[in-house]
Each structure stands twice: as C-alpha cells, then as structure tokens.
N, C-alpha and C positions, 0 to 999 in steps of 0.2 A: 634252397640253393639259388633259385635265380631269385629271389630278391635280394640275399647277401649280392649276387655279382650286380644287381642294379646300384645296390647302393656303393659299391668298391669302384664301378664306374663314374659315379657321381662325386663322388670324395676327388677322387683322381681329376677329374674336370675340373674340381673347383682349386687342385693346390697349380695345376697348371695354369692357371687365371692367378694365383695371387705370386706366381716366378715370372711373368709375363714383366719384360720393362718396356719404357716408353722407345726403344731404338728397333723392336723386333716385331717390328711390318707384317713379315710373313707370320708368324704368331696370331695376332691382332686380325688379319684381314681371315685366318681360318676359323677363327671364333663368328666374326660375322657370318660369314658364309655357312658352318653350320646352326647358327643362331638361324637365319635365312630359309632353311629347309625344313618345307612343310611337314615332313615327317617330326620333326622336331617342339612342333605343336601342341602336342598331349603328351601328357604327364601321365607315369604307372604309378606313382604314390603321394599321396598327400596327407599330411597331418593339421587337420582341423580341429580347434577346442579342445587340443593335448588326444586327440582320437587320430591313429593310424589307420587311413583308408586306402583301400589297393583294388577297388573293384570301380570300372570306368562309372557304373549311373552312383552308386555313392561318393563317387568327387563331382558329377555332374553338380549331384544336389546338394554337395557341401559349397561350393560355386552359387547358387541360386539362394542358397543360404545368406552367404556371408555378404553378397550383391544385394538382398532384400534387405539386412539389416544396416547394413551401410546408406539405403535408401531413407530407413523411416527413422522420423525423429524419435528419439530417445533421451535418458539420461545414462551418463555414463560415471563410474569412478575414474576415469582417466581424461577427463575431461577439464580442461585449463579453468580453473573455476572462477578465474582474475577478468578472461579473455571471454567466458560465457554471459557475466555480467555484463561486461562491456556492450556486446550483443545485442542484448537483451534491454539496454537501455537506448542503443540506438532504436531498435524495433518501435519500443513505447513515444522515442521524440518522433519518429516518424510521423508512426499512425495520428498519434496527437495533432501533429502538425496537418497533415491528410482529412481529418476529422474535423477540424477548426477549420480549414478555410475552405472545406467542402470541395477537396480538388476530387476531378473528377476520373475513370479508368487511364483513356489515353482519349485527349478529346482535340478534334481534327485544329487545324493550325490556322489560326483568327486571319481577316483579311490585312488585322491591322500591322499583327508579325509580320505576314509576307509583305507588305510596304515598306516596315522600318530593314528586312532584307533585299531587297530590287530598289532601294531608293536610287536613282539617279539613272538605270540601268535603260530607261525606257526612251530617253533622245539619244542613249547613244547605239549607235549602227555594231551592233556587235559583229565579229566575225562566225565564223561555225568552228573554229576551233575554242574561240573562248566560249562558246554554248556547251560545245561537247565538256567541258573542264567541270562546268558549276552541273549540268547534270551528271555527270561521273560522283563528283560531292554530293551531291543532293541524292543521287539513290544510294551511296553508302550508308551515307545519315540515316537515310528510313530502316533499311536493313540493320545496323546496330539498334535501334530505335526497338524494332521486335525480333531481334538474336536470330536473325536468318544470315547464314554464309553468302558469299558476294554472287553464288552461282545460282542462286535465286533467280526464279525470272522478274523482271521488269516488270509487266502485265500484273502478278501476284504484288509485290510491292507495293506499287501504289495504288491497288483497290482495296488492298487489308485497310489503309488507311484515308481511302477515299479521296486520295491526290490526284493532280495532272503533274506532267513534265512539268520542271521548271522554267523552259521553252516558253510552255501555252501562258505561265505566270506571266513573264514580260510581252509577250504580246496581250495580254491583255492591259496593260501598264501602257504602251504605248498608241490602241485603239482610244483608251480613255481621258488620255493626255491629248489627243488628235480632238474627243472631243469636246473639251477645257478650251483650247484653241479657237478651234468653229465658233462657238458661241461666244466670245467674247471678240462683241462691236469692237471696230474703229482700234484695232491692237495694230501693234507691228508684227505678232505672230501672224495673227487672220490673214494681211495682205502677205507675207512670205508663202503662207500657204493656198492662196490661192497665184502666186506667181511660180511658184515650183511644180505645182500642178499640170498648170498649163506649158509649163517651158522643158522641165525635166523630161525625158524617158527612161528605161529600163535599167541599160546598161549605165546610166550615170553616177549609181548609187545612194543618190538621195532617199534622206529619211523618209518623206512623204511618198515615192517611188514602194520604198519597202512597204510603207501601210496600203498602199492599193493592194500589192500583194498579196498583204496578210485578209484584206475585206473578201479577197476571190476566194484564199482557202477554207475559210469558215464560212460563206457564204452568207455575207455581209450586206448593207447597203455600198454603193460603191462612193469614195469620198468626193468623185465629180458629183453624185445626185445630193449630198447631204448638209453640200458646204452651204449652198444659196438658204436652206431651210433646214438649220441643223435640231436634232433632237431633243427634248428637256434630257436633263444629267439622269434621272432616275432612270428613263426610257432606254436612254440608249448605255447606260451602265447594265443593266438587266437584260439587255440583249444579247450585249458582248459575253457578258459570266456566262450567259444560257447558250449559246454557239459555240465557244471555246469549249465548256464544257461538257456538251453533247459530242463535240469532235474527236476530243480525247476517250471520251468511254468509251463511245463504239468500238474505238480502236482497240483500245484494251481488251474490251469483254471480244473483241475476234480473236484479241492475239493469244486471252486467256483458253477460246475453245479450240486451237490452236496444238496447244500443248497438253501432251500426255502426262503430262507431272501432273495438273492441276486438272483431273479428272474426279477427284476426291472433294471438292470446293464449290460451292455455287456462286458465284459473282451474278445472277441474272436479275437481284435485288440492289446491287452494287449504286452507290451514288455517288459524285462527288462530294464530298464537304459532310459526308457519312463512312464513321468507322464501321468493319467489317464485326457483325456480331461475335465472333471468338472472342477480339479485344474489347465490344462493348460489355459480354457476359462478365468477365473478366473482373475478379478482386482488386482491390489498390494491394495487399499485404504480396509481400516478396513470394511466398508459396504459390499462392493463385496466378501471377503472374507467369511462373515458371510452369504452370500446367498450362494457361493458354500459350505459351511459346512451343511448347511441345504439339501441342493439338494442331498449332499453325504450322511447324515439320511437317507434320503428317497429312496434312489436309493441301500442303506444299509439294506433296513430294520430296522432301529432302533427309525424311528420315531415310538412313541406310541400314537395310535387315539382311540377314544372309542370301537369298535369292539374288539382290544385287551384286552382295559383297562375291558371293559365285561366279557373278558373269563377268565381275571386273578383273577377277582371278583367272578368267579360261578355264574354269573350273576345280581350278587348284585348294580352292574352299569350300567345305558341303556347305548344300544351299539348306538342309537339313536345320530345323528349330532346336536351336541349342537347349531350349529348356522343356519340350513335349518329346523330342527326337522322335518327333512322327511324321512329316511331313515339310514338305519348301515351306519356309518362316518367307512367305509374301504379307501385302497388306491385308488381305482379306484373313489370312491365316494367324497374323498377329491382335488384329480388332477383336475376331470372332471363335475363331476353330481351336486353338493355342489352351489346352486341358491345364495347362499350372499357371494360366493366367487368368483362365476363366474361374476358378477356384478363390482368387482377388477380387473377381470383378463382383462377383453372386453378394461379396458383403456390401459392397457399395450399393444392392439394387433397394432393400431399403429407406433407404436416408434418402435416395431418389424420384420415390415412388411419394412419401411425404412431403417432399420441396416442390415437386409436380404437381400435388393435392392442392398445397397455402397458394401457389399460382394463378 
C-alpha cells in the first residue's frame, strides 16, 4: 500500500508539471520551492538495469554503480560509432604530433615568450591600475592552464608552475634595459640618465625615479653606485633574475604557509623556472592529465567533499560519506579510511609496487 501511494503521489506531481503554462508564476515558484527542500533529496524508489530497488543502501550502491561505470572507459553498443572514430583519430594525430616533436608535460614558459609578451612594457611608466589588469589576465591564464576555479589561491598558482607575478616580469625588463643604457658610452640615453638622476626626485615620476625604487625593493646595487662603473650584461642580467626571483618566492612560499588549503602540498622544494612535480610526473595523453588536475584539487584544497559541503549548508547536508556511510567524508577520510574506495585502490597497489621496482 504505501508504495502504490508513493507512486500515485508521483504520477500526480508529474501530470501537474506537464498542466503547468508559461503565465502560472505561483505554480512555477512552488515547484522550486519544493524542489529546494532538503527533505526532498532522497529518493524511496529507484529502477536500475530494468531492477526495482526500494531499500536506501541498495539505491546508494545502484548510485555508486552506475557513477563508477560512467567513470571508466568502456565500450558500448550505443555508442555514436561516426563520432568514437572521430575521437580516436584525434587522439592518434595528437599523440603523433606529441611524439614527433618531443613536446614536453607542461614546461615552464621560455624567457624568450615572456619578451615577445612585455615587449615595449619596460620604458613605459605603468599605472597600478593597468598592472592590477595584466595580472588579473595572467593568473587567469595559469588557472585555466591547470583547471583550477578562479578561487584558487595566488601562492598555489604560480609555484605549480614555477612563475613570479607578472609585476616582477616587467621590472625585471626595465632593471635590464637601465642596464643596456649604462653601458653604452657616449649614447644620448647614458647622459639622459645620468641627468634625471641627479635632477629628478621622487614625486616627479620619472622612469629612472622608479628604477631607484625598484633597486631598494629587491635589494639591488643602487643606480647612483653603478652608472660610473656599470656591470658586464651577463653579471648584472644574473643578478637581477636571482633578486627578483628570490623576492617573489619567499613571498609566496610565506603566503603558501599561510593558508590552510594548501596544507596538503609541499612547496619547500618550489623554484622558479621549475614546474611543480604533479605536472612534471604528469602524462601528455588527455587521461593522465585529468589525474594530475585532480591530484592538484586536492593537494589545493579545492576539491569539495561533504564535510565542507556540510558547513556550507549550516548543516543542512550530512557531512556523512555518501559511499562508506560511516563516517565525515573529510580529506583524510577520502585518501585513506573510505572502505569502497579502498577496495579500488588495493588493485592499483600492484602495477605500483612494479613501476617503484623499474625506478
């Protein structure tokens, strides 16, 4: 009897949805609203693979079921057989293409890129609003780059990939142009810069004004000591990358120990101009990629498991593991404790245990 009224309930829901017109607001906004209510969440009947199931851990694990095989690659007879070639022969010009010109995982971005992008950037006086613009762009870019949401921190960005702010770029662009300048005798740049030197101050704006600046914050030679006796290009090329880039790590790996997200991460090997080994271990083929995107969520913080999804709800959602139903699904609970995951994991120890051997 109460599953006939479950189901006479359900029929009746669904012919009221298909009387429903576009004019009947109040209709429409009661559907939401009981769509809305957490009670409304779990389901008393489910038919799986033509099988009528009415007992909650038998739809759990028709759920865990039909989510596992939607996961793993397969062949299917319903499967567009026009549109799986197609696939399949991108895959192979890929890899081909990957193969042949020996491109590598994701490898850190040449000095000579960043040139032909900052070309011109470096004599002119930016404001801090057009700085704020191009780094807004530039950590987007990273973040599409390895499938992290915008709410990523900063810090994680760009040590996955071994970057400075695109900031510390142009000052380094404009330290190395300052000294191009110095060393070329008898220029009309030289004497400009050594008459802005002496005549400029602070508030006047001047280019050369700003590079004293920048020599104090990285802790530079200052450009009064260097103009009379300036550096060979190698020397003081190699000074500036190594300052610059010392100023920003630090920074980062503070702001990385900073945050509680990225407690899961080690950044204390972190370099610039050095991709973070997730990306280095890292396949070229589409699947491998998609695991270290994953591995970097979670070693990010940004995967969301129920314990979060819990507190973000005020409780309104069990923090309870949807697939052990033993215990808060946190991080440690999903890596380690999680009995129908660990059940997946025991076949991967294997093949692991082997590839650790050839190592």
């Amino acid at each position: 009897m109460q599953r006939q009224l479950e189901a006479s309930l359900r029929i009746n829901k669904y012919q009221k949805i298909m009387e429903l017109h576009e004019g009947n607001d109040a209709g429409f906004y009661s559907l939401v609203r009981k769509q809305r209510n957490p009670a409304n969440t779990t389901t008393t009947s489910l038919t799986f693979n033509d099988i009528s199931l009415n007992n909650d851990n038998l739809i759990r694990d028709a759920w865990m079921d039909y989510f596992q095989d939607l996961a793993s690659p397969m062949d299917s007879e319903n499967f567009d057989k026009e549109h799986f070639s197609l696939v399949e022969n991108d895959i192979k010009h890929l890899t081909k293409t990957f193969t042949e010109n020996k491109i590598e995982n994701i490898s850190p971005v040449t000095e000579v890129e960043m040139k032909k992008l900052l070309y011109g950037l470096d004599v002119i006086s930016l404001s801090n609003t057009d700085i704020q613009k191009m780094e807004l762009f530039f950590r987007q870019l990273l973040k599409q780059i390895q499938h992290l949401p915008k709410r990523t921190s900063i810090a994680a960005t760009l040590l996955l990939l071994g970057r400075i702010p695109i900031e510390g770029e142009i000052h380094k662009k404009i330290l190395k142009t300052f000294g191009n300048i110095i060393r070329n005798d008898k220029s009309v740049e030289r004497e400009i810069a050594f008459r802005q030197l002496a005549m400029k101050d602070e508030k006047s704006g001047s280019w050369f004004t700003k590079l004293h600046n920048l020599t104090v914050i990285y802790g530079l030679p200052s450009p009064y000591d260097i103009i009379e006796n300036p550096p060979s290009k190698i020397s003081w090329n190699r000074l500036v990358n190594n300052c610059i880039n010392n100023h920003f790590l630090q920074n980062l790996k503070k702001e990385a120990k900073e945050k509680s997200s990225l407690k899961y991460i080690n950044f204390n090997d972190s370099n610039i101009g050095t991709v973070h080994n997730i990306w280095k271990s890292s396949g070229t083929d589409p699947y491998s990629i998609n695991m270290a995107a994953i591995k970097v969520k979670i070693a990010t913080g940004i995967m969301i498991l129920q314990y979060q999804r819990s507190r973000f709800s005020k409780n309104c959602i069990s923090a309870i593991c949807p697939l052990c139903n033993i215990e808060p699904e946190d991080m440690t609970h999903f890596i380690l404790k999680c009995e129908k995951a660990v059940k997946h994991k025991k076949s991967l120890y294997p093949r692991a245990e082997i590839s650790s051997r050839r190592l």
